[in-house]
N, C-alpha and C positions, 0 to 999 in steps of 0.2 A: 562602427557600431556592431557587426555581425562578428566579430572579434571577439567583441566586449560581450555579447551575448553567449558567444561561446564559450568564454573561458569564465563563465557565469552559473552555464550548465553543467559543464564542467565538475566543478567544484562547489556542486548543490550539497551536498553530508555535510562538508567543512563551513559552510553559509547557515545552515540550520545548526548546527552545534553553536555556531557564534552567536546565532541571535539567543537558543534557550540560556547559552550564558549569559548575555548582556543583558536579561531579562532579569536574570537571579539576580544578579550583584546592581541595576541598578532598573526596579521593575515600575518605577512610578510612571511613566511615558507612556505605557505599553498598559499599564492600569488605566491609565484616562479614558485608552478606547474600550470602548462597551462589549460586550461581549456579544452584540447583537449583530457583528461583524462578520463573525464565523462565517456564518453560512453562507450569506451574501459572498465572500473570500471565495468558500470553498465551492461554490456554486462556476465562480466566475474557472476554477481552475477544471471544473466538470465541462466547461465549455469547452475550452482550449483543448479538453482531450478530444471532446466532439466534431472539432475540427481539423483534428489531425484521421478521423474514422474516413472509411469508404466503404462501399460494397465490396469490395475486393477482400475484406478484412472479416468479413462473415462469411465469407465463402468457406474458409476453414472448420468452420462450425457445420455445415452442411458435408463436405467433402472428405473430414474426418471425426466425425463424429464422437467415434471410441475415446480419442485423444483427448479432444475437450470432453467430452461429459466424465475419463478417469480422472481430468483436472481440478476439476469444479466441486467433483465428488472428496476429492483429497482435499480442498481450500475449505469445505464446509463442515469439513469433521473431522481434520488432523487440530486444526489454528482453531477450533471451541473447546475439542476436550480438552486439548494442551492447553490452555486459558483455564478451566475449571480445576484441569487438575494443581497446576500451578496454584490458584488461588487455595485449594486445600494441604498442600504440603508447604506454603510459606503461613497460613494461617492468616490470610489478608483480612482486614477490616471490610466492614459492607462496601462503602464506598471505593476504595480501591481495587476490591476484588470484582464489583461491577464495570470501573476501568478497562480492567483487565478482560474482562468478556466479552466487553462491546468489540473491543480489538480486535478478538477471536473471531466473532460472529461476522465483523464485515467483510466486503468482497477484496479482492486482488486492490492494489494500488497500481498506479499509473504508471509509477517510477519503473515498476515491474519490466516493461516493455524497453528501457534501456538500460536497465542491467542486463537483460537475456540480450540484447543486442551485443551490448559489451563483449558479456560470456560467450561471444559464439554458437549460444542456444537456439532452439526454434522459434524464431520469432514470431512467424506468424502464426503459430500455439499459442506463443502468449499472449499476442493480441487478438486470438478467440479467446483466450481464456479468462482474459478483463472483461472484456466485453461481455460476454456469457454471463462470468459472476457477478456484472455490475446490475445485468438486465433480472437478476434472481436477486437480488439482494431487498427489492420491496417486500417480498415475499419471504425469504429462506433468513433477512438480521433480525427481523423484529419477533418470527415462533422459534428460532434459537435462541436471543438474548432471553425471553419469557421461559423457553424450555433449562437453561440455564441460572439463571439468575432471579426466575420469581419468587420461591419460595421465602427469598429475604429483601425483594423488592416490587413494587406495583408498579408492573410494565404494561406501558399503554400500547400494545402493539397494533392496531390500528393507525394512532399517532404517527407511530414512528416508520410505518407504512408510507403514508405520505407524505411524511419530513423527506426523505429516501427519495421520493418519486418529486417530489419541490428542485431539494438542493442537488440531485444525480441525476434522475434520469431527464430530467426536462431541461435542464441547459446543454446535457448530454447530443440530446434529440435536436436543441436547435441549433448545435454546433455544427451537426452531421447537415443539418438541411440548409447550414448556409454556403456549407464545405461545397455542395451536390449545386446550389444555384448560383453561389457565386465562386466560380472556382478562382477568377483570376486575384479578387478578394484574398482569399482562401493561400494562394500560393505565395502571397507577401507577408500572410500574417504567420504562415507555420513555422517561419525560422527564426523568430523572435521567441515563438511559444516556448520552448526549456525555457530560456532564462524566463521568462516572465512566470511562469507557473512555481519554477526555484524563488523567486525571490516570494512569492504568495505565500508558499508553502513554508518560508522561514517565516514571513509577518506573522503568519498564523500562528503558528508555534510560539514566538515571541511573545503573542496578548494571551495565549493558554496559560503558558508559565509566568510571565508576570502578573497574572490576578493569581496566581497561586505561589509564588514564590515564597513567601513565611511556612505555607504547609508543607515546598516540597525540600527545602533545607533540614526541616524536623524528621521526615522519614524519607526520604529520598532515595537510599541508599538499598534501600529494601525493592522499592518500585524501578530504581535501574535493572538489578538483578535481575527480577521475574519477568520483564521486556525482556534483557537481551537472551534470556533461557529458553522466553515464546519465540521468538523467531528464529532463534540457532535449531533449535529444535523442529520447525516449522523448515524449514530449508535441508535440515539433514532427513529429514524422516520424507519431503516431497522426492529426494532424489532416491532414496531406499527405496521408495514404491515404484518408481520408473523402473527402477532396477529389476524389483524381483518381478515384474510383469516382463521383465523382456526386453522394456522401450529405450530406442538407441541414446546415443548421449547426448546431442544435441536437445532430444524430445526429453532427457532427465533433468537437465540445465532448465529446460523453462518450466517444468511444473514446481521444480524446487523452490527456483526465485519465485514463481508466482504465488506457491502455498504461503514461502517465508514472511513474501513482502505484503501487509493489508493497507487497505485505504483508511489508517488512521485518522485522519482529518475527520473522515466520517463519526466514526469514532468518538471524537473528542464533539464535533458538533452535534451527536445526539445523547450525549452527554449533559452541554451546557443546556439544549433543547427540554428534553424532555426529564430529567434528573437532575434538576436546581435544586433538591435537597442533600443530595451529596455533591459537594463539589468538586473533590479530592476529581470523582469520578473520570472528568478529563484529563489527569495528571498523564496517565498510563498512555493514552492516544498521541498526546504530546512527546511523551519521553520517547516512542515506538517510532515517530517521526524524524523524530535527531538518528537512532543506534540503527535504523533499517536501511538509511541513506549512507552509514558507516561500513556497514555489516554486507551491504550493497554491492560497494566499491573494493569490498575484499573478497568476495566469495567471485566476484566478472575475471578481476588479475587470477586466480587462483583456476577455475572454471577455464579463462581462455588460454591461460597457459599449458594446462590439460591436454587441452582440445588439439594445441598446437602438437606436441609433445607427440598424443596416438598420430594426427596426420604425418608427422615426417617419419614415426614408426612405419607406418604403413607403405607410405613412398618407399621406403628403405627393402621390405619385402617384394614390393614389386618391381624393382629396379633388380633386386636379387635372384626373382624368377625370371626376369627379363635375360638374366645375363646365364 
C-alpha cells in the first residue's frame, strides 16, 4: 500500500492531466456529481495539509521574517497583475478573465512545498510561505479579486471572506489541532496524505471540466495559453526577484515555485461559489491545476539539477584550495 501511495504521489501532474482529459472526451460521470462537491473536496485536502503543519513550521515566520513577508509580498502582486494583465493583452471575455484573477489573487498551493522539496529549495520558506499566505488570504483574495476584477463584476467580498475561512482556514486549523493532540493518529495518517490529497485534487479537476467540457472544447485553446503564461511567468519573475535582492538560491527555488504555484482549487471553488453567473469562470482554476502540477515536475528536475551542478562546482574549488 505505501508503494502504491507513493508511486501515486509521485505521478500527481500525469494523474490530473488524465482525469481533465477523461473528463473532456467522456464528461457525463463527472456531470452527475453536483458541483456542491468542491468545496467539501477541497476543504477535506485543507485538512490533510493541516495535518502534515507543526509549530516547528511557523517558527520560520517569526525567525525570518524578511524572507516570508518578501515572499508573500511577491505571491500577492507579481500572480494578480500578471492575471490582469494577461486578461488585457489576450482580450478575455468577463468570465474567463474573472477565471483568471481569482487564480492570481489566491495564496501559495500546497503542491508548492514538494516541488521546492524536489528543487532542493528552502523548504522550510516555503512552508512559511503557504502558510503565511493561506492565513492572509481571508483577507488580501477577496479586496484583490474586488480591486481587480469589480469594475465588470459584483464581488461580494465579504462572502468570499468566509467561503476562505469555511473551506481553508478551519479544516486548516483542525487539521493542525489534531496533528498537536493526537500525534500518534497524526503519524499513520501523514504518509498516506500525497496520494490521497493527488487523487482529490485530480477528482476535483475532473467534475470542474466535465460540467464544463462543451465550453472548454469551444475556446480552450486560448485559456490553456494565458494559464501556462500566468505561471511560467509567475515562477520566472519569483526567482528574478530572489535574485536581484541578493537571496541565495536555495531561498530563489522556493519563492519562485511558491509565487508560480496558487492554490487553484480555491480558485475554481469560489468560482463555482460565489459566480454562478459566469461559469466559464472556473475553467481557468482547473486548467492551472493540470499545467502547474506539469510545470512543477519540470522546473524541481531543472532547479535540482542546478543546485547539484553549483554544489560539486564548489567542491571542486575547494578541494582546489585544499590542494
Amino acid at each position: 500500500m505505501k508503494k502504491l501511495c507513493d508511486f501515486i504521489a509521485r505521478w500527481m501532474g500525469a494523474l490530473v492531466l488524465l482525469a481533465a482529459l477523461l473528463a473532456v472526451l467522456v464528461p457525463e460521470p463527472f456531470m452527475s456529481v453536483g458541483t456542491w462537491v468542491v468545496n467539501p473536496m477541497l476543504g477535506l485536502i485543507m485538512f490533510g495539509m493541516g495535518l502534515t503543519l507543526s509549530p516547528q513550521d511557523f517558527r520560520v515566520v517569526f525567525s525570518r521574517p524578511k524572507d516570508v513577508l518578501t515572499g508573500c509580498l511577491a505571491q500577492f502582486t507579481i500572480m494578480p497583475l500578471m492575471a490582469w494583465l494577461l486578461t488585457k493583452v489576450f482580450s478575455l471575455p468577463a468570465d474567463l478573465a474573472l477565471g483568471v484573477i481569482l487564480v492570481g489573487c489566491c495564496p501559495g498551493g500546497t503542491a508548492s512545498n514538494v516541488i521546492t522539496y524536489l528543487a532542493k529549495g528552502d523548504l522550510a520558506l516555503s512552508v512559511g510561505m503557504t502558510a503565511t499566505s493561506t492565513l492572509l488570504a481571508p483577507f488580501l483574495t477577496p479586496l484583490l479579486v474586488w480591486f481587480m476584477a469589480g469594475t465588470f463584476v459584483d464581488v461580494d467580498t465579504i462572502g468570499m471572506l468566509l467561503s476562505i475561512v469555511y473551506v481553508v482556514i478551519a479544516p486548516i486549523v483542525a487539521g493542525f489541532l489534531i496533528q498537536h493532540f493526537l500525534p500518534s493518529f497524526t503519524r499513520r495518517a501523514v504518509a498516506y496524505l500525497p496520494a490521497f490529497s493527488s487523487l482529490m485534487i485530480a477528482l476535483l479537476v475532473a467534475i470542474i471540466v466535465g460540467h464544463n467540457a462543451s465550453r472548454l472544447l469551444t475556446g480552450g485553446l486560448i485559456v490553456v495559453l494565458v494559464v501556462m503564461l500566468h505561471n511560467i511567468s509567475g515562477l520566472a519573475l519569483g526567482y528574478i526577484l530572489g535574485r536581484l535582492l541578493g537571496l541565495s538560491l536555495d531561498k530563489r527555488i522556493a519563492i519562485s515555485v511558491e509565487v508560480g504555484m496558487q492554490n487553484s482549487g480555491l480558485a475554481s471553488s469560489l468560482a463555482t461559489l460565489h459566480f454562478a453567473a459566469f461559469p466559464l469562470a472556473a475553467i481557468p482554476g482547473a486548467v492551472f491545476s493540470v499545467w502547474h502540477n506539469i510545470s512543477g515536475a519540470l522546473v524541481a528536475k531543472y532547479y535540482s539539477t542546478r543546485t547539484l551542478s553549483l554544489k560539486e562546482k564548489a567542491d571542486a574549488y575547494a578541494g582546489d584550495d585544499r590542494s
